[in-house]
C-alpha positions as CSV (number, residue, x, y, z in Angstrom):
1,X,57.4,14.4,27.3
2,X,54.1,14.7,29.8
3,X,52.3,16.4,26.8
4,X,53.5,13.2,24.0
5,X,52.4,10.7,26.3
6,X,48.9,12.5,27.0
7,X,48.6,12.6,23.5
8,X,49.4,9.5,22.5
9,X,47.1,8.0,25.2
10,X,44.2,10.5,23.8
11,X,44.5,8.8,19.9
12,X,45.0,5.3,21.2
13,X,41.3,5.8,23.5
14,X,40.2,7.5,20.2
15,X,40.8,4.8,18.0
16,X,39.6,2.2,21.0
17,X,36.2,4.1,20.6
18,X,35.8,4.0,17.2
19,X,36.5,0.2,16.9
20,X,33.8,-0.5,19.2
21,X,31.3,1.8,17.8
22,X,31.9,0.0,14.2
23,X,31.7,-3.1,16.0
24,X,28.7,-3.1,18.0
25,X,27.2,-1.2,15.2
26,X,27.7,-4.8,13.1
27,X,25.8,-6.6,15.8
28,X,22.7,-4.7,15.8
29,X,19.8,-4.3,13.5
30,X,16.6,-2.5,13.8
31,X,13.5,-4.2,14.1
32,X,10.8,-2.8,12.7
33,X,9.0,-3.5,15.9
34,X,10.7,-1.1,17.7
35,X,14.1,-1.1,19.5
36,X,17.6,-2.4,18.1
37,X,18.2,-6.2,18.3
38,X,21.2,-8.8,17.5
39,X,20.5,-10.1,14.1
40,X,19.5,-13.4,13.7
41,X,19.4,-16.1,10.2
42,X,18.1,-14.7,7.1
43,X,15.3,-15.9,5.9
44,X,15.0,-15.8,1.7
45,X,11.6,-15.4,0.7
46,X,10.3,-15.7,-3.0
47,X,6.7,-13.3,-3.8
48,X,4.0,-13.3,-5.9
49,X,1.5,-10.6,-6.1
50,X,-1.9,-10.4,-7.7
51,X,-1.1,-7.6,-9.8
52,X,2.0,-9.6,-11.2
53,X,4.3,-6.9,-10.6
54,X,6.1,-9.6,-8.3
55,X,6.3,-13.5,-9.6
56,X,8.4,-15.4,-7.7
57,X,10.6,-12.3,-7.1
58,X,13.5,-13.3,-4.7
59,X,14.1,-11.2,-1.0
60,X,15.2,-11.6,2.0
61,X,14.6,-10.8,5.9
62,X,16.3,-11.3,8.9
63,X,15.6,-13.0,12.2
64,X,16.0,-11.2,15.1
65,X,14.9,-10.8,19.2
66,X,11.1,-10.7,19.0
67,X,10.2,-7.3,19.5
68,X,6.5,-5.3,20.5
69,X,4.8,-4.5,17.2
70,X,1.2,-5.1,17.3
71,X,1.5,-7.6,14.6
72,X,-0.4,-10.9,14.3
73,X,2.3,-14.1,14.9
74,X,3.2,-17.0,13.0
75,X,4.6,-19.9,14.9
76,X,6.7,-22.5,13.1
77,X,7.4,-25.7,15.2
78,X,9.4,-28.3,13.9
79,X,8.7,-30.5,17.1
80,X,5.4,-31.1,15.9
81,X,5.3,-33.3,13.1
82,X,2.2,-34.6,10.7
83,X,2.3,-36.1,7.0
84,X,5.3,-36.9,4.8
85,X,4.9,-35.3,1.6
86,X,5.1,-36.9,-2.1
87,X,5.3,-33.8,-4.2
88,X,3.2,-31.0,-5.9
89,X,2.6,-30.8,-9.5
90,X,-0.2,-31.4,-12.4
91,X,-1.5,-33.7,-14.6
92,X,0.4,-34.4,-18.0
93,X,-2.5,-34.8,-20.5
94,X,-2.6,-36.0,-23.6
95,X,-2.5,-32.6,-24.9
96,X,0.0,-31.6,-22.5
97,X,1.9,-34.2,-23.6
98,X,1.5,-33.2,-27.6
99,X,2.7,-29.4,-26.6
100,X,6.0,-30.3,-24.6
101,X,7.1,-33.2,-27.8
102,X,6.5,-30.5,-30.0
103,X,9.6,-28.4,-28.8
104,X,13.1,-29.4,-30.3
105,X,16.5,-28.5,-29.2
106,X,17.7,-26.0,-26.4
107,X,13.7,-24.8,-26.0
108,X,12.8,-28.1,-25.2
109,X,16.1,-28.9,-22.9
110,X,15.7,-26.1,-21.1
111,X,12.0,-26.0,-20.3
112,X,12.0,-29.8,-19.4
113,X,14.5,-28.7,-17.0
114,X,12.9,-25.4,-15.4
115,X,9.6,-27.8,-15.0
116,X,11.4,-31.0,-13.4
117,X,14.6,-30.1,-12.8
118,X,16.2,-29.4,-9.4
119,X,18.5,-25.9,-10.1
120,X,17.8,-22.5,-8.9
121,X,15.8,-22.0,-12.3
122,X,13.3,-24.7,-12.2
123,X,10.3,-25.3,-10.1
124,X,10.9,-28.8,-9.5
125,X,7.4,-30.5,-10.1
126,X,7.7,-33.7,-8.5
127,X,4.2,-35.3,-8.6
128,X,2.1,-35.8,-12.1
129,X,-1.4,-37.4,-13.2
130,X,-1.8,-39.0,-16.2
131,X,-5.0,-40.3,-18.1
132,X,-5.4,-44.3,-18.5
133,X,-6.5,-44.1,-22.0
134,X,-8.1,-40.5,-22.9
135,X,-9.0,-38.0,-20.5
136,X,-11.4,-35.7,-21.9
137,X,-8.1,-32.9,-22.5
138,X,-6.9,-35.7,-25.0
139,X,-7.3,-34.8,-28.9
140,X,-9.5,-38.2,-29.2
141,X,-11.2,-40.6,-26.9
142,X,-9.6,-43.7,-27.1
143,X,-8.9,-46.9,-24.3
144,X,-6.1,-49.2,-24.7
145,X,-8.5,-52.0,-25.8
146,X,-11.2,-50.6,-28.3
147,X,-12.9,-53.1,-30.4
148,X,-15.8,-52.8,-33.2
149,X,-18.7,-52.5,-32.1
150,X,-20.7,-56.2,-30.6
151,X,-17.3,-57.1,-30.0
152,X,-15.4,-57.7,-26.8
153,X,-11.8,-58.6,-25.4
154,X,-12.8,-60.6,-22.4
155,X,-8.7,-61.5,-22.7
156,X,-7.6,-58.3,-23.6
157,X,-5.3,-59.8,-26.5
158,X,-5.9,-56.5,-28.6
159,X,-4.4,-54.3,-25.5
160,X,-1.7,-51.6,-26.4
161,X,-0.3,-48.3,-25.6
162,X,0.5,-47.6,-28.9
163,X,-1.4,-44.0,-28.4
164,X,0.3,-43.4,-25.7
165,X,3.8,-44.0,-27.6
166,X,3.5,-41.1,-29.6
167,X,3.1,-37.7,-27.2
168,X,2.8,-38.9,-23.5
169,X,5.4,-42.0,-23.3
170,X,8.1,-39.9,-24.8
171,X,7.9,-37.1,-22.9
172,X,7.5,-39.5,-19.4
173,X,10.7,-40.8,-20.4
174,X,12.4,-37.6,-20.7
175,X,11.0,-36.6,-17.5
176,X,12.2,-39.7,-16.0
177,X,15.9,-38.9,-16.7
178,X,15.5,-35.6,-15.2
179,X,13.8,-36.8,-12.0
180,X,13.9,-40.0,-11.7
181,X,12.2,-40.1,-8.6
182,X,9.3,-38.2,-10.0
183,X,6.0,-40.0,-8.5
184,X,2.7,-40.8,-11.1
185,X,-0.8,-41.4,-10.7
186,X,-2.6,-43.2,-13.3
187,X,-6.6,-42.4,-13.7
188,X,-8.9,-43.8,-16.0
189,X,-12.1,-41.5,-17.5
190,X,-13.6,-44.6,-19.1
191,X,-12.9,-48.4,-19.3
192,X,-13.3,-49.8,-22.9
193,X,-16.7,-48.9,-23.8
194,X,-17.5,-53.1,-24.3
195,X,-16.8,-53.3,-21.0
196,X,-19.8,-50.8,-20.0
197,X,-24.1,-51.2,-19.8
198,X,-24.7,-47.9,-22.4
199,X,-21.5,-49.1,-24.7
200,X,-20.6,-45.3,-24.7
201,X,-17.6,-43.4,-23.6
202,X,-20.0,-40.8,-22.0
203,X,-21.6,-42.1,-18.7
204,X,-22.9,-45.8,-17.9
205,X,-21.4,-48.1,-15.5
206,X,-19.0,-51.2,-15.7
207,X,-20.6,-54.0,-16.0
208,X,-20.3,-56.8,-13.5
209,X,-19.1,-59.4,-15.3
210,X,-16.4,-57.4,-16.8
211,X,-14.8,-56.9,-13.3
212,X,-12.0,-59.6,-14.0
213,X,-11.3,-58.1,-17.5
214,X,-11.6,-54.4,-16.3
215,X,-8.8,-55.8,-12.9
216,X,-6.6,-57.1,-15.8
217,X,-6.9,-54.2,-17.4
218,X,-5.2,-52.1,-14.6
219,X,-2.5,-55.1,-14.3
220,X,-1.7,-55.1,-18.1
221,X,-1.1,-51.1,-17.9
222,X,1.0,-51.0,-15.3
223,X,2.9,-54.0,-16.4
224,X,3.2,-52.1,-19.8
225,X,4.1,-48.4,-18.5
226,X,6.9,-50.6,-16.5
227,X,8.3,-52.2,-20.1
228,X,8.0,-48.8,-21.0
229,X,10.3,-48.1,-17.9
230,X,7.6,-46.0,-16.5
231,X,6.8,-46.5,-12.8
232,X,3.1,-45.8,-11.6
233,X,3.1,-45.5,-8.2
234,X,-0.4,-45.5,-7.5
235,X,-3.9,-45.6,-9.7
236,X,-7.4,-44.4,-9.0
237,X,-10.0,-46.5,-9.7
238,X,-12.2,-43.9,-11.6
239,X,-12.4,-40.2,-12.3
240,X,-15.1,-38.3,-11.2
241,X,-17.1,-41.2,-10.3
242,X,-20.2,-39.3,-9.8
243,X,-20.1,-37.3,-12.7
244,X,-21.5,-39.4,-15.9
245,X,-21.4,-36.1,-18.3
246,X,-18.4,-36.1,-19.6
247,X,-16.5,-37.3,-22.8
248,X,-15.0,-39.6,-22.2
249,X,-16.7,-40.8,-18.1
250,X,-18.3,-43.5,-16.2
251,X,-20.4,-43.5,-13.0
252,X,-19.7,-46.0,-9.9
253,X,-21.2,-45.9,-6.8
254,X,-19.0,-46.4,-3.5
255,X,-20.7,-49.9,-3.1
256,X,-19.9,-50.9,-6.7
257,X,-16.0,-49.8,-6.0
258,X,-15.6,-51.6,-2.9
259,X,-17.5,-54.6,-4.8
260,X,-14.7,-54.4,-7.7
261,X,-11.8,-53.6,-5.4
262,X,-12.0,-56.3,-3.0
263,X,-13.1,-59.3,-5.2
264,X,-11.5,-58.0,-8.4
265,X,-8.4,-55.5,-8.5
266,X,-7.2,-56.2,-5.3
267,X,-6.4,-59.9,-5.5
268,X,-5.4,-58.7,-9.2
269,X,-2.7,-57.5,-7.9
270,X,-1.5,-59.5,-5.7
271,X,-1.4,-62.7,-7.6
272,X,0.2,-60.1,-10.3
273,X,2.6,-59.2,-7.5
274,X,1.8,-55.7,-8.5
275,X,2.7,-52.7,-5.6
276,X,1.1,-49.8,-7.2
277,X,-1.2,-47.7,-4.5
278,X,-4.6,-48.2,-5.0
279,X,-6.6,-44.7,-4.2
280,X,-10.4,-44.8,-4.4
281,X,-13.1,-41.8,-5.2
282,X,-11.3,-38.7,-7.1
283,X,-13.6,-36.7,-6.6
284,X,-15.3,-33.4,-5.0
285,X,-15.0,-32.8,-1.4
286,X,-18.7,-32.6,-1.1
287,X,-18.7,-36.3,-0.8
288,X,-16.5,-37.8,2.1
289,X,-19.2,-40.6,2.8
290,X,-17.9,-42.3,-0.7
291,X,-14.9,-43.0,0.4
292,X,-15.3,-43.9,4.3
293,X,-18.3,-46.1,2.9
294,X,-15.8,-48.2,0.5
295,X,-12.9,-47.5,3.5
296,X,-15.7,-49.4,5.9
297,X,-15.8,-52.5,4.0
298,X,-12.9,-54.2,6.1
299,X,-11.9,-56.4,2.7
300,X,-11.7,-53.7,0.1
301,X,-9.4,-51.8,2.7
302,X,-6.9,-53.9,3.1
303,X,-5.8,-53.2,-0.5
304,X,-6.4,-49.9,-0.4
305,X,-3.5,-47.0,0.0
306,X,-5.9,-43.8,0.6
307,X,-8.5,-41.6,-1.0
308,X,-8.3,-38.3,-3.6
309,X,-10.1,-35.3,-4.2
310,X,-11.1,-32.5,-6.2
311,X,-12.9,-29.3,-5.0
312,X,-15.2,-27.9,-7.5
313,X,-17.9,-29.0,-4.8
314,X,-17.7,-28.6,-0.9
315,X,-15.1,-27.6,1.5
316,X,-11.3,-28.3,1.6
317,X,-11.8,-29.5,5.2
318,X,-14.2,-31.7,4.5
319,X,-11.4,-34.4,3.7
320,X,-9.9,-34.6,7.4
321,X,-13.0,-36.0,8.0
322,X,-11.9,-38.9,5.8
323,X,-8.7,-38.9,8.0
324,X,-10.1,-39.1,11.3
325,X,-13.0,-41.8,10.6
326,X,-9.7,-43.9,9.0
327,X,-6.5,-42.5,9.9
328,X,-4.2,-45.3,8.7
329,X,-5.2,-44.4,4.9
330,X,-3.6,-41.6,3.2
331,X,-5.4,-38.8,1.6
332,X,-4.3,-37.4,-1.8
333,X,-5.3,-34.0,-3.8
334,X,-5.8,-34.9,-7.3
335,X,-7.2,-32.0,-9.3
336,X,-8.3,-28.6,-9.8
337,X,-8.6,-26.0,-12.4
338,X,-7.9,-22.9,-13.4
339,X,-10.4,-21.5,-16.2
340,X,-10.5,-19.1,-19.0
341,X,-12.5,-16.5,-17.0
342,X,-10.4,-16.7,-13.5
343,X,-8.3,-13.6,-13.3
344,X,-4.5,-14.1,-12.1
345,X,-5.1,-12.7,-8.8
346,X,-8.2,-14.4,-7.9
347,X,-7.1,-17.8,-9.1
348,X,-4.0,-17.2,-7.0
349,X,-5.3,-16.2,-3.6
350,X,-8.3,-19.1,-4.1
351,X,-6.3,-21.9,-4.9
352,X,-3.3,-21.0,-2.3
353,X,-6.2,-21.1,0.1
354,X,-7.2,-23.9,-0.8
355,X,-5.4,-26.0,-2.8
356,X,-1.8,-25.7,-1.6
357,X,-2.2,-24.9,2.0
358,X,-5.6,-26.2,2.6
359,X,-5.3,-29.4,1.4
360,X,-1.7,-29.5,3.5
361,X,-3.2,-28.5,6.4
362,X,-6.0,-31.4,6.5
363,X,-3.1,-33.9,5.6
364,X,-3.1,-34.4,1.9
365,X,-0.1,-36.0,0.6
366,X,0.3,-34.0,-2.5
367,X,-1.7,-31.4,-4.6
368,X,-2.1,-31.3,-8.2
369,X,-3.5,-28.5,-10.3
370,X,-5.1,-29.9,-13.5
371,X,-3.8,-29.3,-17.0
372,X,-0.3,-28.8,-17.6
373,X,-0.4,-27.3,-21.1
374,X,-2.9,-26.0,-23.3
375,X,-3.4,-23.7,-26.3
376,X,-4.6,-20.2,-26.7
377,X,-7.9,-21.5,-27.5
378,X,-7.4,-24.3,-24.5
379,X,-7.3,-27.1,-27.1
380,X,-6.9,-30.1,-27.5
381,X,-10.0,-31.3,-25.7
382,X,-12.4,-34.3,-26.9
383,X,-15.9,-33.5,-28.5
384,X,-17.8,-32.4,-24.9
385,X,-14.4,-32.1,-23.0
386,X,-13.9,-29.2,-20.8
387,X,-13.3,-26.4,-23.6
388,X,-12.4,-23.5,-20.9
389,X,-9.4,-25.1,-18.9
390,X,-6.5,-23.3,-19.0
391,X,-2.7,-24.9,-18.8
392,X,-0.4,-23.4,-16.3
393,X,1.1,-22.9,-19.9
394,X,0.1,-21.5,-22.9
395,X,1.8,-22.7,-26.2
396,X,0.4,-19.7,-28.7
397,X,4.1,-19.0,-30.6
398,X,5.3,-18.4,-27.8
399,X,5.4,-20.1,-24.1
400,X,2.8,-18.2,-21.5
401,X,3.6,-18.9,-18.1
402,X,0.2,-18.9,-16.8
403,X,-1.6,-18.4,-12.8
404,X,-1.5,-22.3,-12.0
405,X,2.7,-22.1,-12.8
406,X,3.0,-20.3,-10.0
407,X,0.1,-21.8,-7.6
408,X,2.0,-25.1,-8.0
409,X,5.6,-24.0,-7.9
410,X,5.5,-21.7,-4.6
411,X,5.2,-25.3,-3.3
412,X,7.4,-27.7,-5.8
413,X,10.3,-25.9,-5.7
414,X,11.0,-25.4,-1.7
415,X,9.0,-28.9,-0.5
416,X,10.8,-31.4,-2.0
417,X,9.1,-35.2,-2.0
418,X,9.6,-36.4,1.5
419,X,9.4,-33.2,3.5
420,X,7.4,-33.2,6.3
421,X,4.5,-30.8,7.4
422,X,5.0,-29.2,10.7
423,X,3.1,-27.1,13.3
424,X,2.3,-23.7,12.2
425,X,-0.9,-21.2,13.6
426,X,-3.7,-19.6,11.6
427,X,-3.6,-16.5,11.9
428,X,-6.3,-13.5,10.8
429,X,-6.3,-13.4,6.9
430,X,-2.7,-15.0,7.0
431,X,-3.4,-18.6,5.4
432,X,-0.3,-20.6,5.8
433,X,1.8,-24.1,5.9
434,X,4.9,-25.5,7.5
435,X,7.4,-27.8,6.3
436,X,10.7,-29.4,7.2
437,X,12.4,-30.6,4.2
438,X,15.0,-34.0,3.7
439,X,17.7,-31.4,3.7
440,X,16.5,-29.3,7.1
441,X,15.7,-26.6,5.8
442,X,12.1,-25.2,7.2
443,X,9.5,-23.7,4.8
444,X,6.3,-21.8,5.4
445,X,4.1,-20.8,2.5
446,X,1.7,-17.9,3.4
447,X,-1.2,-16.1,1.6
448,X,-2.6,-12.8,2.7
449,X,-6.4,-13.7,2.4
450,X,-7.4,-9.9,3.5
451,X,-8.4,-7.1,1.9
452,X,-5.6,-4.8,2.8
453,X,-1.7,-5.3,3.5
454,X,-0.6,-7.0,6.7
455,X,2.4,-6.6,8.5
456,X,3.1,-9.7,10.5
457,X,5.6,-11.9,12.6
458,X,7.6,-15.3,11.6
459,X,8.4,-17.0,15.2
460,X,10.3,-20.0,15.1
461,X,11.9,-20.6,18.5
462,X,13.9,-17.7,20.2
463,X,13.9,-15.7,17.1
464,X,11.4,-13.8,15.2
465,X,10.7,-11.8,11.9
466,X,8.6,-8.9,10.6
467,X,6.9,-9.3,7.4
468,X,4.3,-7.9,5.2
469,X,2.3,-9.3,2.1
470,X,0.1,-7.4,0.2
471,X,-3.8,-8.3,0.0
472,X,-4.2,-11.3,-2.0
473,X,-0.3,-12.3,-2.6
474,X,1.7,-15.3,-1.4
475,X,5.3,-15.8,-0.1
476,X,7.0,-19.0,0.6
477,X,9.9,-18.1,3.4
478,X,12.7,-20.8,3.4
479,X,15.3,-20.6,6.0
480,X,18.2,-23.0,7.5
């Protein structure tokens, strides 16, 4: 009986021993930095490489105990708190506009929804540009008041949209069912050529005594786009101001815009009782005297929401300066392109640096790459119009998924509208951005800058992470 009971009392410590190993075994993970640690959330993580071999391919890691690796750190603090966010996306040219009404059926359904939907397929664009009247990616130039020539429209009784009604309005409207919350920017290239000193779409200036016309202008479009029940949330008053070269185009000054804004658009729309932001200069970063020059004129500014950029010239940083000489006004990224000679990889690590996470990081509200949707041959385009851009699609029999796709949606489709930036450290090569979102979930996009692979860490309070992008890729790293 002595020998059963030892027995039995052997098994039971036995089975005691195994149960704990299994047990403890389920509490541990190891940490690439060296030791075994109690596992922590997971982090999912979507990856794009330059090589392509990776495009938005889905992983995970886990948090754990920060451990000694030798890696450069991360830190992601939600306590710290800058801009709100109103959404990442492109603009919808005309010719943009012509490719997506072109699709019928389940094609069209279901790429309408992967672009502005909000599933685990789509990349949920929430922000878009459009042209008022042609941009020079429209098949035509055209304004929404063109008259023979000699003749003018002082009362703008010849207005209409009617171009718009045939590619751009339709394909708004669909949009708008899918995301009705989707926010739009209206820009004009050129006013009505009557209205300008050369009476050409190319160049010239507005003149003076068309102000009132050229205010109504921006009051009947916005009051038409709303019959249409369109929404735009905010206008510029001219793209590219500095530029005169382009088909169609129109120089103005920073004088001339605070000049027009303050005596002209502004009280415009107020009597009109018009909300609709009003966002001055779109254009390159090279110039942030344009806009705290019209910002400095105390009554332009009280109508005015913020300023917009492009970076073709200058540096990304030089728009905080716009934000600390007037931090009350907002700051917006309007436009950049991707051409037919960028490679995939070095469009991708360029405009993540720049673009997405630089134009976070010095408190832009948004950031729009330019077209949406071209042609193999990057058509339509007017006579003189940019003939190299290249949409983040390409409709050439079949649908091309191009670099700017997935520049745009490692940002779209985890920072919803109204997510928040939040504190996170340069560090090395590692080029990154923070964000809370409306749902709590924290987001940080990151692009390896360097020339080789880097092993890193992803702090965010007790807990850390090890990760590694390859030279030139970007991650965006989501977790609860």
């Amino acid at each position: 009986m002595r020998n059963s009971r030892l027995h039995f009392t052997s098994v039971l410590f036995f089975l005691f021993a195994v149960l704990f190993f299994n047990c403890n075994c389920k509490k541990k993970n190891t940490n690439t930095g060296g030791g075994t640690t109690e596992t922590g959330p997971t982090i999912t993580y979507w990856l794009t490489t330059g090589d392509q071999v990776s495009k938005l391919s889905k992983n995970t890691i886990q948090f754990t105990a920060p451990g000694a690796n030798g890696y450069e750190t991360i830190e992601v603090d939600s306590n710290f708190r800058f801009q709100t966010i109103d959404g990442f996306g492109y603009t919808l040219t005309g010719g943009s506009a012509y490719f997506l009404n072109k699709l019928t059926g389940a094609e069209r359904s279901s790429l309408m929804q992967e672009l502005f939907g909000n599933n685990e397929n789509s990349i949920g664009i929430s922000y878009l540009r459009v042209s008022i009247g042609a941009s020079d990616l429209s098949a035509s130039v055209f304004s929404y008041d063109d008259m023979p020539a000699g003749q003018t429209d002082i009362n703008l009784t010849n207005f209409s949209l009617a171009q718009d009604t045939v590619d751009l309005i339709p394909v708004l409207k669909e949009i708008i069912a899918i995301n009705p919350n989707i926010k739009i920017l209206g820009s004009p290239w050129s006013p009505p050529v009557w209205m300008k000193d050369n009476g050409s779409s190319v160049g010239g200036s507005l003149q003076a005594k068309y102000y009132d016309a050229y205010a109504k202008y921006f009051v009947k479009y916005i009051q038409a786009m709303k019959a249409k029940g369109i929404t735009i949330d905010a206008v510029t008053i001219q793209n590219e101001p500095l530029f005169g070269g382009n088909n169609p185009s129109m120089v103005m000054p920073a004088a001339d815009q605070a000049t027009f804004i303050k005596n002209n658009l502004g009280p415009a729309f107020q009597t009109a009782g018009i909300t609709t932001k009003i966002i001055i200069y779109d254009h390159n970063c090279n110039k942030p005297d344009y806009p705290i020059t019209v910002l400095n004129d105390p009554d332009a500014k009280k109508y005015i929401d913020g300023s917009a950029f492009h970076l073709y010239e200058g540096d990304i940083s030089a728009i905080y300066s716009v934000h600390t000489a007037h931090p009350d006004k907002n700051l917006y990224f309007t436009e950049q392109w991707t051409g037919a000679n960028g490679t995939f990889a070095g469009d991708l690590r360029w405009h993540m640096r720049n673009v997405i996470i630089g134009s976070m990081r010095n408190w832009s509200r948004n950031a729009l790459e330019w077209n949406l949707a071209s042609d193999g041959l990057y058509n339509p385009h007017t006579p003189g119009g940019c003939s190299e851009c290249k949409g983040a699609l390409t409709f050439d029999g079949s649908i091309v998924r191009n670099v700017a796709y997935y520049i745009v949606a490692h940002a779209s489709k985890f920072v919803p509208a109204g997510s928040v930036r939040i504190e996170s450290n340069l560090s090395g090569n590692l080029y990154n951005a923070a964000f809370l979102t409306p749902a709590g979930k924290k987001v940080l996009i990151v692009v390896n800058d360097g020339s080789a692979s880097a092993g890193f860490n992803i702090k965010y309070k007790t807990k850390s992470a090890v990760a590694t992008l390859p030279a030139g890729a970007v991650a965006t790293y989501v977790w609860d």
